[in-house]
N, C-alpha and C positions, 0 to 999 in steps of 0.2 A: 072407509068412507063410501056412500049410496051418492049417486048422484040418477036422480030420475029425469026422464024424458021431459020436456019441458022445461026443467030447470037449466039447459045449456048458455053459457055465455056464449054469444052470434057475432062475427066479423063478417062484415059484407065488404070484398074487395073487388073495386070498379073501376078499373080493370087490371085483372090477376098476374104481374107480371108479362103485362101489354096485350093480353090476351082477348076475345070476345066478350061482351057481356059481362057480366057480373056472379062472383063464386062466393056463397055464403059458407062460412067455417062454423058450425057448432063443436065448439070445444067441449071436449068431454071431460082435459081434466087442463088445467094450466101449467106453464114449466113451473112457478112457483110452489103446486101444490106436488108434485111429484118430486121425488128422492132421487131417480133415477135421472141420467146425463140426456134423456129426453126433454124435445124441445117443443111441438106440439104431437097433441095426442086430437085429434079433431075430423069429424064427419064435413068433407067437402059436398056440397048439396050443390048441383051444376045443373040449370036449366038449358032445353034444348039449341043447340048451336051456340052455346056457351061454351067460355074455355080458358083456361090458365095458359098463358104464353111461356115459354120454352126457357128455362134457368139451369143452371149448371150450382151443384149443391157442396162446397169444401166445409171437409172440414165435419162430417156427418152423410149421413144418409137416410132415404125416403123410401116407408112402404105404404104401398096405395092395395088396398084389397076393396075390388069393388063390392059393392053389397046389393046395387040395383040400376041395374040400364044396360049401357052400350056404351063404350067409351072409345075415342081412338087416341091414342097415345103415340107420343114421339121419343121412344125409347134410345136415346143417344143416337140422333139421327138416322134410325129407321121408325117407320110409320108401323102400328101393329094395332088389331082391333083388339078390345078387352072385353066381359061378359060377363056379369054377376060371378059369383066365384074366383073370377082370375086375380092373380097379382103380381106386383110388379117391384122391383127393386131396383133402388137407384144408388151408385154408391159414391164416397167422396172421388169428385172428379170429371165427373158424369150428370147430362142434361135429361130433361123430362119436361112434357106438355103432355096437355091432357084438352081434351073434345069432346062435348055429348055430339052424340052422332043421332043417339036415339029418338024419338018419338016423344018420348017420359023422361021425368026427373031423373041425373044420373046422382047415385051416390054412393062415395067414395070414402073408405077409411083410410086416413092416414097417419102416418106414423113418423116423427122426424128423430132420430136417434146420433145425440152427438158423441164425437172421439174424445 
């Protein structure tokens, strides 16, 4: 299956797990349409001083690979800056936030993979 730019289905959640401002999700693909124990597959689009508030994930886990900005993340309670290229894993049992810090649109690939 092709799924083109554009064509993404958008959650706009306001506010992201009690977080700043509002985190738009372009799903790339749905848990329905995927085979795999994946639960979203979706580009997190985080305008500046926007932010997902702090969640602890059972039961599965989260990769965030940023693709564009500056992010500051709350990696199980330490604070760590992020930067196009970086990425992050979160595992069952363990919490994550996430911040544009930047100037620019931050955005975010993530990945939710369940056990």
């Amino acid at each position: 299956m092709i799924r083109r730019v554009g064509e993404f289905n958008e959650t706009v959640m306001e506010p992201m797990f009690g977080g700043d401002g509002k985190v738009t999700l372009q799903h790339f693909w749905s848990k329905d349409e995927m085979l795999s124990a994946n639960r979203l597959c979706a580009k997190l689009v985080i305008e500046p001083g926007c932010s997902s508030g702090f969640h602890i994930h059972e039961g599965e886990e989260e990769i965030f690979i940023v693709l564009k900005g500056k992010a500051q993340v709350d990696d199980n309670g330490e604070l760590k800056e992020l930067n196009a290229g970086d990425s992050m894993l979160t595992i069952t049992g363990e919490g994550h936030a996430i911040k544009n810090i930047g100037e620019d649109t931050l955005e975010v690939l993530a990945l939710i993979s369940c056990y």
